[in-house]
N, C-alpha and C positions, 0 to 999 in steps of 0.2 A: 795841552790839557785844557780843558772847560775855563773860561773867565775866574770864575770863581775857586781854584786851586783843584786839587785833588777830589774826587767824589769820596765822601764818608760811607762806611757802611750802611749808615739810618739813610742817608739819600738814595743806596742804592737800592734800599729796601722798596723805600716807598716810590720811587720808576720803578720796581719790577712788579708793584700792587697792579698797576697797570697792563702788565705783559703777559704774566702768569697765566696760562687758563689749559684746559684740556686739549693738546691740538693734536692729539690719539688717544686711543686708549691703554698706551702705558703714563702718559702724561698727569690722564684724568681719574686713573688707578692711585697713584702719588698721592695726587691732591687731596682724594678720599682717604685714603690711609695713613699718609703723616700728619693733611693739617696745614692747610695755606700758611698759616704765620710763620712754621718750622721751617716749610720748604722755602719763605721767602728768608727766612733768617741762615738757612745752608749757601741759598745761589748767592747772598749777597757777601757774605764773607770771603766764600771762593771767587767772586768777582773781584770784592776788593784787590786780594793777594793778586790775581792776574794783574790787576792794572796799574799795581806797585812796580811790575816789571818795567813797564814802561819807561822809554829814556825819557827823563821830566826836565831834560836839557832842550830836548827839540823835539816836537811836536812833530808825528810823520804827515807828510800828508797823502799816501795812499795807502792804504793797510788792509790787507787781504784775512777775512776770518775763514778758517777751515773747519766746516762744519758746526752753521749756523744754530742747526736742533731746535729749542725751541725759544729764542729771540731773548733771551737774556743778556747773555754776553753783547749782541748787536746791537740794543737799544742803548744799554750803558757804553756803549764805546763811543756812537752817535754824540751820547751826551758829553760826553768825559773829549772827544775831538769834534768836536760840532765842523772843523774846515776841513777836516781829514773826508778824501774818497774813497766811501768803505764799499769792498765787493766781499761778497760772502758766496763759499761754493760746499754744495750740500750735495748730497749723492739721490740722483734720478729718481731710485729707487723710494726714495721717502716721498708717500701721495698724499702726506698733509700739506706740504711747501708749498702745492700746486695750485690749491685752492684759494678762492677769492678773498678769504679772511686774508692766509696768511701773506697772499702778497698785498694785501694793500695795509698790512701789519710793515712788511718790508718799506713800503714809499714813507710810513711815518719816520721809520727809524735810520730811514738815508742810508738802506744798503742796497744796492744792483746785486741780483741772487743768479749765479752761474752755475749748473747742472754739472756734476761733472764726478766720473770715481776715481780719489785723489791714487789709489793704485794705479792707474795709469798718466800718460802726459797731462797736464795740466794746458790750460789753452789760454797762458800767458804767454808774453814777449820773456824773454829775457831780463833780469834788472828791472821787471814794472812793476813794483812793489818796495817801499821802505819798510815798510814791517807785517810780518806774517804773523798771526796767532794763531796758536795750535793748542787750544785749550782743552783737556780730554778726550782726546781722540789717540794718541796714540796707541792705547794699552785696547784699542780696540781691530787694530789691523793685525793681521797674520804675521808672525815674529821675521817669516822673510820677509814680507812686502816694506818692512820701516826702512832699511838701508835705504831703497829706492826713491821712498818717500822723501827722506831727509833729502836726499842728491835734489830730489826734486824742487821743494820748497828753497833752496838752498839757491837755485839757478833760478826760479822768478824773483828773487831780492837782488837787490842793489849790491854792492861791495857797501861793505858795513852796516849792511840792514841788518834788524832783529828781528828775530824768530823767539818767542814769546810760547813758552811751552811749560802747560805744566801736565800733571798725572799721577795716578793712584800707586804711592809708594810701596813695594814689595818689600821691603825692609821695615814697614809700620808696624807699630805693636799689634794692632788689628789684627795683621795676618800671621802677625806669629804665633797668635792665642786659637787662633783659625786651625792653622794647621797642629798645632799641639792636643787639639781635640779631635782632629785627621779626618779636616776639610782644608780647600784647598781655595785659595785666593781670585783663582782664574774659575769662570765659567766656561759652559759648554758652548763650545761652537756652533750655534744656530742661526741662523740666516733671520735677520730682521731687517725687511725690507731692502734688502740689498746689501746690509751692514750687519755688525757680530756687535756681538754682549765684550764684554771685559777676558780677550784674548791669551793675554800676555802682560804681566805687570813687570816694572825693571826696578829695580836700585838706583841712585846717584849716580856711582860710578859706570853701570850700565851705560845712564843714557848720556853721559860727559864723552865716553867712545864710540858711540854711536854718531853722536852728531860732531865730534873731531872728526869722522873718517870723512863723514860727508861733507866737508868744506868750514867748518866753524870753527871758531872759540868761543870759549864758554866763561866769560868774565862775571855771570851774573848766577848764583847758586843760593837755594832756599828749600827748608821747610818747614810746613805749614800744620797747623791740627784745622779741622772742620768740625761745623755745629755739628752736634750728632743727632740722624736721624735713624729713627726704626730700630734704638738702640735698647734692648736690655735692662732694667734696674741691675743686675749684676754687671754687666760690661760697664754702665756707667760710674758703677762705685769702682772698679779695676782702674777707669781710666782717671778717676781723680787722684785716686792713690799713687799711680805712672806720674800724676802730672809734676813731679816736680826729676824724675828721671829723665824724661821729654825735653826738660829745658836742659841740663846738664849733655844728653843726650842726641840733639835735634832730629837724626837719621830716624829716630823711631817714631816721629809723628806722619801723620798721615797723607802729605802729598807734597809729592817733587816739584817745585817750582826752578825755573832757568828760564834768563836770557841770554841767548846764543847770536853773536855775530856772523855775518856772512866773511869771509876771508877773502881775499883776492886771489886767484888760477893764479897756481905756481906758489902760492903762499904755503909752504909745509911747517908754517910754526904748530 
C-alpha cells in the first residue's frame, strides 16, 4: 500500500478531482446530470471498499485491472501501490482509450493498456499476475460468458493470488423495490461499443459458486451501501428508514464485495 497507510476516501476524492472528466458521452452525460462533486463522492467510496480488499499484509507487485473505463480505479491503485506493475485490459471496442488524451492519462497513472475482450483468451502467461481486479464488470458480460471468464482470470494469477471483485447486489433493497413496482434490475442487452449495460446481476451466494468452480476460495466476503446517485426524495427517505435493517441485515445493501484466492490444480477444497 502507499507509504502513507491506506488512502482515505477525502484523498481519493481529491486524485479523482483530477481524473474525472468526459471521455464519451455517457461519461459527460453523468457529469452534467449528477454533479461532479456526487459523482466524485460515488467513485470514491466505491473505490475505497475495493481497495479495502486488498491483502494489506503484502503488497502485490503485478496486478492486472479488468476493465480500466474511465481511469478512476487506475489512478488510485497507481497511488495506493506506487511499486506495483499495473497492466490494465479494456476491450478494443471502447475509441475513447485510443486517443491521445487518454493514453497519455494512462503514462501518468503507471498503467501499460492491453486491448483485448476478456470473453475470449487473455494474452497472459500463466501465473503473471499476483492480483487481479475485477471491479464492476462482471454483471456486465453474458451470464454464460462468466464461468469462462472466472477459469480465466483464475489461470493468469499466481497460486494464491487475489481476484478483487466486486458488483451490483441482486439481493439489494434497490432492486427489490425495483421489481415490486415491476421493473427489473437487469437492462437491455445492447451493444455499447463492444460491451453491454448491466446484464445479469448475482446474489453472494451466487458468485461464492461461481468462482468455487473456477478454481478459488473465497475467504474474503462484504457488503457495501453507495453514495446515492440520481436518487429520488422518496427512495432517499425509504433508504434511511432501511438503514438500520441494512446493518442488522448486510445482504440487502447495495454491492457485493470479495476477495477470492487462486487455489492450486488438483486443489478440490
Amino acid at each position: 500500500m502507499s507509504d502513507d497507510g491506506p488512502l482515505s476516501e477525502t484523498a481519493i476524492a481529491a486524485l479523482l478531482a483530477d481524473v474525472a472528466r468526459g471521455w464519451d458521452p455517457r461519461a459527460a452525460d453523468s457529469l452534467a446530470t449528477h454533479g461532479r462533486e456526487t459523482l466524485l463522492r460515488h467513485e470514491a467510496r466505491r473505490i475505497a471498499d475495493t481497495l479495502a480488499l486488498l491483502d494489506g499484509r503484502h503488497a502485490p507487485g503485478r496486478v492486472l485491472e479488468i476493465g480500466t473505463g474511465y481511469l478512476t480505479l487506475a489512478a488510485t491503485l497507481h497511488r495506493a501501490l506506487p511499486f506495483a506493475r499495473l497492466v490494465g485490459v479494456e476491450h478494443p471496442g471502447r475509441r475513447y482509450v485510443w486517443t491521445r488524451e487518454y493514453q497519455a492519462a494512462l503514462r501518468v497513472h503507471g498503467t501499460a493498456l492491453v486491448a483485448a475482450d476478456i470473453e475470449r483468451r487473455l494474452p497472459f502467461a500463466d501465473g503473471a499476475f499476483d492480483t487481479v481486479v475485477f471491479a464492476e464488470v462482471v454483471e456486465h458480460l453474458p451470464p454464460n460468458a462468466v464461468p469462462r471468464v472466472l477459469a480465466e482470470l483464475a489461470r493468469v494469477l499466481r497460486v494464491g493470488g487475489a481476484l478483487v471483485l466486486t458488483t451490483p447486489n441482486l439481493a439489494a433493497w434497490t432492486n427489490r423495490e425495483l421489481v415490486m413496482r415491476g421493473h427489473s434490475p437487469q437492462q437491455p442487452p445492447v451493444d455499447i461499443d463492444g460491451t453491454h449495460p448491466h446484464l445479469r446481476l448475482y446474489t453472494m451466494a451466487e458468485l461464492v459458486d461461481l468462482l468455487t468452480a473456477a478454481g478459488f476460495e473465497v475467504p474474503v466476503r462484504a457488503f457495501h451501501d453507495r453514495v446515492p446517485v440520481g436518487v429520488s426524495p422518496v427512495r432517499r427517505a425509504l433508504s434511511a428508514a432501511l438503514a438500520p435493517a441494512r446493518r442488522f441485515w448486510p445482504a440487502l445493501r447495495d454491492t457485493c464485495a470479495v476477495r477470492a484466492e487462486r487455489r492450486a490444480a488438483g486443489d478440490a477444497r
